[in-house]
C-alpha positions, 0 to 999 in steps of 0.5 A, a space after each residue: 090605440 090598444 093592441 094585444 099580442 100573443 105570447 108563446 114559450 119558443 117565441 122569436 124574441 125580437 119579433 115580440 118583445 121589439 114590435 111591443 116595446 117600439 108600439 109602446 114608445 109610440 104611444 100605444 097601449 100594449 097587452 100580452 096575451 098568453 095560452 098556455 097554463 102559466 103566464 111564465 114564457 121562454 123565449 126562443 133565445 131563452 129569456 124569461 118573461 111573464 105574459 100579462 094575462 092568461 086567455 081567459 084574463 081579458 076582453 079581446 072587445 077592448 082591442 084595436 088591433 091583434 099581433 101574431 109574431 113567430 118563433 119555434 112555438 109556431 110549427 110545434 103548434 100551427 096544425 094543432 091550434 085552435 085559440 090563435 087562430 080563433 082569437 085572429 078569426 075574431 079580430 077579424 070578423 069585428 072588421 078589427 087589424 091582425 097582424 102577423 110576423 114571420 111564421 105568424 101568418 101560418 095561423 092567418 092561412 090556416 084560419 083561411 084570413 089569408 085568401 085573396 090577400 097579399 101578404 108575406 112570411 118566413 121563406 116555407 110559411 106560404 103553404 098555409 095560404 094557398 088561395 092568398 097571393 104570397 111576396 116574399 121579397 117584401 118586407 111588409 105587406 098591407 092588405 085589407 085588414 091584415 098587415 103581415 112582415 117576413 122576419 125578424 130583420 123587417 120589425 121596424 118596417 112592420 111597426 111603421 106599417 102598423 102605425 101607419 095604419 092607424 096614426 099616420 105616416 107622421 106618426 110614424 115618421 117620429 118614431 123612426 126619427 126618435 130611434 135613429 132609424 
């Protein structure tokens, strides 16, 4: 499997950089994708880190899955974004996986992948999606073609859903097992 994810200055630290490295530990392949000017990222929490490639570095063709995690950056750029969104509406229009994390999902709702779907979010981020069906007590939700994770606290499960989808409940089960979940 080869996933991209979205790297943003002001992104939540454990959404990305834990969904990546525990989809990495499983055996997947684990690209960043940044849209910024520089492939230079602080996070939220004020970690330096370089995305591996700039929007215009990569093929998304040669992605199996899109991740979306969130942070600070997403209400500094929701309304105004047109490359998240459009990025996640082509994933999906290629009948591809998008997942979004946390606030993630506003991109998914503003780019209206969200109607008709079940999916959760950070607390407030449902405004976005008002044709989808919103759960927040669930940690995770699979609908369709969209897996979608309320919070930081809910990234393990998120990361077992993924792998799930794409490699089985086995699969999965290892990598709990190999962490100690």
């Amino acid at each position: 499997m080869k996933g991209l994810i979205v790297f943003s200055n002001d992104m939540e630290d454990v959404e990305a950089l834990a969904t990546r490295a525990l989809l990495i530990r499983t055996g997947y392949h684990m690209d960043s994708i940044t849209f910024q000017s520089s492939k230079d990222i602080i996070t939220a929490f004020g970690l330096h880190i370089k995305a591996d490639y700039l929007k215009d570095e990569i093929n998304h063709h040669n992605y199996d899955f899109l991740v979306i995690p969130g942070g600070k950056y997403v209400a500094y750029n929701v309304d105004k974004d047109q490359m998240i969104k459009s990025l996640a509406k082509t994933f999906n229009s290629e009948n591809k996986v998008v997942c979004a994390i946390c606030a993630g999902p506003r991109f998914l709702g503003q780019a209206e992948l969200l109607n008709n779907v079940k999916f959760t979010a950070f607390t407030g981020s449902e405004i976005d999606a008002p044709l989808g069906k919103y759960l927040p007590k669930s940690k995770v939700i699979v609908d369709q073609k969209i897996i979608t994770a309320r919070g930081a606290g809910a990234v393990y499960e998120f990361v077992y859903e993924i792998v799930t989808y794409f490699s089985g409940k086995n699969h999965a089960d290892q990598l709990l097992e190999q962490i100690l979940y």
